[in-house]
C-alpha positions, 0 to 999 in steps of 0.5 A: 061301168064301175059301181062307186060306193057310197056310205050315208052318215046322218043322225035323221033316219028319214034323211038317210032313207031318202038319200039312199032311195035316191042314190040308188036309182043310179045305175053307177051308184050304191048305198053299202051303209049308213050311219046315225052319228060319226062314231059309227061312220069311222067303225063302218069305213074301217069295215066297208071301205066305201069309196064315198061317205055323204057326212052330215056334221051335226051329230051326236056322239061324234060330230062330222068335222072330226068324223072326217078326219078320223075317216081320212085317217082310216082309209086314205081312199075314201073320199069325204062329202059333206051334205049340211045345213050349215054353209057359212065360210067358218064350216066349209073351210074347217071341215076341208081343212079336216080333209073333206073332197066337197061341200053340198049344203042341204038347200041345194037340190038333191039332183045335184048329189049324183054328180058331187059324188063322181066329182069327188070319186075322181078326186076332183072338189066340188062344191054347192054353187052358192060356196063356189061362188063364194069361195071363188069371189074372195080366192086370196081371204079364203086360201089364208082362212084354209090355212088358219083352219088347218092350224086351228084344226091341229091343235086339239088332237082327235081323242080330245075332239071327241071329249070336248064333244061329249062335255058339251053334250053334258057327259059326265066324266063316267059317260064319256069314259063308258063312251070312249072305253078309256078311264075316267082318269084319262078323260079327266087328263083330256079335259085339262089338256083341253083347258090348258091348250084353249086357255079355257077353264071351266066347263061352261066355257067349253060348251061355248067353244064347242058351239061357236067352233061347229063342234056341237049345235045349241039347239038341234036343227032338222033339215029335210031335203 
């Protein structure tokens, strides 16, 4: 029996703990890694290349969506769970839309996470019952909101994803460049490509398209399982 390889990326480290404790009492299942934010999930793939990440998507620094993204860019084999809190439709089809394999939100039981991680490990999609449901009720609606997503998803490359995330965060432009490694020309650069594409042109209202686009939460939420 192969071992599928799992990386755990959450901001809680409770969540993480539990989740690992878990996984690993399945004898085809092992937890090589863990991740506090999306940043470190993107560095931990490049070096471990699990066959699976369990993503959160709320998380500071870099938030899930485009750690998936960035995640898929990394390492192609690498499949992309998400496991939220959030499972409204705008959520779901977004991070797919960003190359995610399957969708668990975070109520639904944890005895279902083993088997979401072989389904996606053999490349098949999976989804929380409540999604399927949902997703399969209104196929047509949801198949052209996918495609509106992936669009949507094109517009903002990845460094001006994960700028905009850290100007909603309250980063000045010196924290975001010390976060990035870039100069503080270049996320300034960034900034206005972003109010130029959103037609967006003051920083209160990129906060406001950062929340209302799942990119950053208002308020931090925790969830235990």
């Amino acid at each position: 029996m192969s071992t599928i390889t799992v990386l755990l990326a959450d901001d809680h480290a409770i969540v993480r703990e539990g989740l690992r404790a878990f996984l690993n009492r399945e004898d085809d299942i092992e937890v090589v890694g863990e991740a506090e934010n999306g940043r470190r999930a993107v560095t931990l793939v490049g070096k471990l290349c699990p066959d699976v990440v369990v993503m959160d998507l709320s998380m500071p620094l870099l938030n899930g969506m485009e750690a998936t993204r960035q995640v898929r860019q990394t390492s192609p084999s690498t499949k992309v769970l998400v496991l939220s809190a959030h499972s409204d439709d705008a959520y779901v089809e977004q991070v797919m839309a960003f190359g995610a394999a399957g969708y668990l939100n975070k109520q639904t039981s944890v005895h279902e996470l083993p088997a979401a991680i072989r389904e996606v490990h053999q490349g098949r999609p999976f989804y929380s019952p409540i999604i399927s449901k949902r997703l399969s009720a209104h196929d047509a609606k949801a198949r052209a909101r996918s495609e509106f997503a992936r669009k949507k998803a094109a517009l903002l490359k990845s460094r001006e994803m994960e700028v905009l995330q850290l100007i909603a965060e309250g980063k000045a432009n010196k924290e975001s460049a010390a976060e990035l490694q870039i100069s503080t020309k270049t996320i300034e650069k960034h900034r206005q490509s972003l109010m130029h594409k959103l037609n967006i042109h003051n920083t209160a209202g990129l906060t406001r398209y950062a929340v209302a686009a799942g990119i950053v939460e208002s308020s931090v939420q925790v969830t235990i399982l």
